[in-house]
Legacy VTK file of the C-alpha trace (Angstrom):
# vtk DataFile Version 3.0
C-alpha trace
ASCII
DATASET POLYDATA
POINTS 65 float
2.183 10.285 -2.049
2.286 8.757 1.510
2.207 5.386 2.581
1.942 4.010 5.952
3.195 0.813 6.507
2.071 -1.763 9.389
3.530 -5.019 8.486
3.334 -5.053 11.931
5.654 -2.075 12.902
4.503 1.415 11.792
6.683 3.424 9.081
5.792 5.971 6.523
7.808 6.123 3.043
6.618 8.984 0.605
6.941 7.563 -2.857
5.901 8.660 -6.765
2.137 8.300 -7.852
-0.139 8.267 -10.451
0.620 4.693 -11.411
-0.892 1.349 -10.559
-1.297 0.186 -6.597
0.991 -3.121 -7.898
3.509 -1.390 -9.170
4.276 0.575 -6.121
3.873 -2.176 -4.126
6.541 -4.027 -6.121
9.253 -0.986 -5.367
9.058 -1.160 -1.893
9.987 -4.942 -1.863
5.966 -5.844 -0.930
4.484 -9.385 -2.377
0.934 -8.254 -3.615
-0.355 -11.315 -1.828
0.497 -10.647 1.321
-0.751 -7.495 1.943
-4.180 -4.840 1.709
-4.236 -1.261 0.833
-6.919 1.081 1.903
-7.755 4.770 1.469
-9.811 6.069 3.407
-12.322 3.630 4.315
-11.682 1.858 0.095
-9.956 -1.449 0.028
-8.128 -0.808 -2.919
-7.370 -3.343 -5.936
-3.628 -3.912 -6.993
-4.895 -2.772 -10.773
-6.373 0.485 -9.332
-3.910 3.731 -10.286
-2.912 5.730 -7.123
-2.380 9.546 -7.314
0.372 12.268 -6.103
-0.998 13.418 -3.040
-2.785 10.376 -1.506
-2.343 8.575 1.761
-2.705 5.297 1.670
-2.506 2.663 4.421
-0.985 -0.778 3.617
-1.641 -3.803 6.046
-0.675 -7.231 6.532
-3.222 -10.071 4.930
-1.630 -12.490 6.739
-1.538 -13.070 10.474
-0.254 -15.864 12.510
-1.972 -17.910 15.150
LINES 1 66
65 0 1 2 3 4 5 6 7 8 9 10 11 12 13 14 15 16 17 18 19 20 21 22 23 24 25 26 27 28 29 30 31 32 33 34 35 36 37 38 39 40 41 42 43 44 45 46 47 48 49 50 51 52 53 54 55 56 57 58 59 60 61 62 63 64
C-alpha cells in the first residue's frame, strides 16, 4: 500500500497492509498522536485495519503558531 507523507514535506513510502493503521504508523518512526490519516475523504482511526492496495494520506495534527 501507499502512503503519502506531509509532515510538512511531501514523500511517498509503499509499505505492507492488511494490519492495523497504528501499527504501520509505529514502523515508519510516526507518534500516533501527532499525526491524521485519511483515505479518501475518511479520517481514519489508529485501530482501523488498512489493506494492500490502499493510498492513504498521513498529515500533521500539530501545527505551530
Amino acid at each position: 500500500m501507499k502512503l503519502v507523507l506531509r509532515l510538512p514535506e511531501r514523500k511517498e513510502v509503499e509499505v505492507k497492509g492488511d494490519r492495523p493503521l497504528k501499527e504501520i504508523l509505529l514502523e515508519l518512526g510516526l507518534n500516533p498522536e501527532t499525526v491524521v490519516v485519511i483515505r479518501g475523504e475518511e479520517l481514519l482511526t489508529l485501530e482501523e485495519r488498512v489493506g494492500e492496495g490502499e493510498t492513504l494520506e498521513v498529515l500533521s495534527a500539530i501545527s505551530g503558531g
